[in-house]
N, C-alpha and C positions, 0 to 999 in steps of 0.2 A: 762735804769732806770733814772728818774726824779728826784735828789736830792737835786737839789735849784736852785729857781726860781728869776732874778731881775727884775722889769719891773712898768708900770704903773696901779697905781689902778683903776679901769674902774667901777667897781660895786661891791659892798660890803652888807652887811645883818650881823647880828650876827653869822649867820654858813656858812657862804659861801660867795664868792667874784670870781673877772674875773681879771685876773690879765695879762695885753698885756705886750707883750716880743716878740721886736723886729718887731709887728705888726701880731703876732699871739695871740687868747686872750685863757688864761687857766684859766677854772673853778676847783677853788679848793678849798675843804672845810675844814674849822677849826673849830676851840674848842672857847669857847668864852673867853678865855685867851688870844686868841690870837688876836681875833676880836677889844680885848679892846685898843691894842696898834698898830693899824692899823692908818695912818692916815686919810688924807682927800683925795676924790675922783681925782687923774689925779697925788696924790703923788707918787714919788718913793717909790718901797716898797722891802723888800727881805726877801722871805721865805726859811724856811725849807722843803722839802716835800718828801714825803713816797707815792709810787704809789701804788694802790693793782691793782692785772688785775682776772677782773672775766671772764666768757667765755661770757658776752655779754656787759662789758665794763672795759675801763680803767677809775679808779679813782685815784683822786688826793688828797691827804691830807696836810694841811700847816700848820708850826708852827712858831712860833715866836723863840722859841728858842731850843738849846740842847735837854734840860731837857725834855722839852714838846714830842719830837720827842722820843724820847730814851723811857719816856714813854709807849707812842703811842706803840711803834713795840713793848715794853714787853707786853702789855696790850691783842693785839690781839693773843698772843701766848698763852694765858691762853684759855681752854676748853670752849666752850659756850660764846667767849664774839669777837664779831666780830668790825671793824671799826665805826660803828655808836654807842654802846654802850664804845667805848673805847674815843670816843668824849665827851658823855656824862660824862663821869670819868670826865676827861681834864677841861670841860663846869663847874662842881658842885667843885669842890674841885682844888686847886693851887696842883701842886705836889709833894711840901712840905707837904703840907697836912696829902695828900695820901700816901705817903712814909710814915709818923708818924704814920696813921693808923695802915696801915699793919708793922710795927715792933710789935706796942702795941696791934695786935690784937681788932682793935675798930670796928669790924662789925656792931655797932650799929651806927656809922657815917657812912659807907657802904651802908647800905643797904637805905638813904635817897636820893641815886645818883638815878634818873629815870630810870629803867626797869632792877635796881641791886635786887636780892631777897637775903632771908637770904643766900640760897644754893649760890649761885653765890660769895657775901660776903666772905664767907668761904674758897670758891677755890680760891679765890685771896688774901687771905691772907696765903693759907697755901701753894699754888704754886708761889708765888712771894717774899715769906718772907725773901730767898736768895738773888733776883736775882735784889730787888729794889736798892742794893748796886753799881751796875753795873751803875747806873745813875749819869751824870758828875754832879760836882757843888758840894758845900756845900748846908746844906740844913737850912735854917729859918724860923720852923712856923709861918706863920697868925692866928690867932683867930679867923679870922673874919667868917669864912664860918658857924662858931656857934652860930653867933649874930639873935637874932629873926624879923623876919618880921613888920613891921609895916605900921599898916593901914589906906588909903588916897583914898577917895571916887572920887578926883577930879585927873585926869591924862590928856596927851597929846595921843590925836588918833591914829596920826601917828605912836610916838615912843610904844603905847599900840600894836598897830597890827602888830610891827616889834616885840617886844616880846612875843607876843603870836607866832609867828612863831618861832621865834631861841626854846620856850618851845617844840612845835608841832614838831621838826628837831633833838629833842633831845628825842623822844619819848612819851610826855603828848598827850594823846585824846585831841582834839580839845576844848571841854568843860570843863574838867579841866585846860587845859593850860589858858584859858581866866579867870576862876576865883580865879586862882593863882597870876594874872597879876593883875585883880581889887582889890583881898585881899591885896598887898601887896601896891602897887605902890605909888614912894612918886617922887612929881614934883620936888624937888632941887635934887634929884640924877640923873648920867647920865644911860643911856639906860643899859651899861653893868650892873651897880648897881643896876638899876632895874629888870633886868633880875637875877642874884643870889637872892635875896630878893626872887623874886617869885619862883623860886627852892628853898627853906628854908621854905614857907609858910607853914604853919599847915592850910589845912582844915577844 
């Protein structure tokens, strides 16, 4: 078992990175929480990670920190909600957040996380209502995941087509992830900011 990785950053994306250790390079994928406080290409870097082993591969998942991780493993323990939509969690909402949620029962913030339905909403709130206690840390709401979208007809290509992927990685159809990215996009924010903004968008 793979529990924490030190090494240099080699290639990065909003949901995934190669991370060499010791001159072997490990592909492993994060939440865009965690993406955001990566730093720059050839930095040292040191994650957390959680391995899942399917019967036709090992996957690697990385977090930035505790909370994130602890997350993570409660997340995919819940019925119906495997590794990529427990990203997805991770990716829309800080874990503050989402701990707040599900105390106060807020399915209605739930169900705006990418390919969470109401059904889904529900088991995670009514099968984790105990167990998000078990999460280290104190916990300090953001607001910010509630702030509305706003719209900027002008963006940067590059950083446009790297967020339409981390959307498309997090579950959007292709065609929606792109006019999530053009609804929303605003050129003084960075890529992660741009990226939440466009999971927030109202179509």
């Amino acid at each position: 078992m793979i529990a924490r990785l030190r090494g240099l950053l080699v290639e990065k994306s909003p949901s995934f990175l190669v991370l060499d250790v010791a001159g072997v390079g490990y592909a492993v994928e994060v939440p865009l929480s965690t993406f955001e406080q990566l730093g720059s290409l050839n930095d040292e870097v040191i994650l957390l990670t959680e391995m899942v082993v399917r019967e036709d591969a090992l996957l690697l998942y990385g977090f930035a920190s505790e909370k994130e991780k602890a997350l993570f493993r409660l997340l995919v323990k819940v019925n119906g909600v495997g590794p990529k939509l427990a990203l997805a969690v991770l990716s829309s909402l800080s874990v503050d957040a989402f701990v707040q949620a599900v105390r106060e029962k807020q399915v209605s913030m739930l169900v705006k996380i990418p390919g969470v339905g109401k059904k889904t909403a529900e088991r995670l709130v009514l099968e984790l209502a105990t167990m998000v206690d078990a999460i280290p840390g104190n916990f300090v709401v953001s607001h910010s995941v509630t702030e509305n979208a706003m719209n900027n007809a002008s963006f940067d290509t590059a950083k446009r087509n790297q967020a339409v992927q981390a959307l498309e990685a997090l579950g959007y159809k292709q065609a929606e992830a792109i006019a999530r990215v053009e609804r929303s996009w605003r050129d003084e924010l960075a890529l992660s900011d741009n990226i939440k903004h466009a999971l927030q968008a109202t179509l």
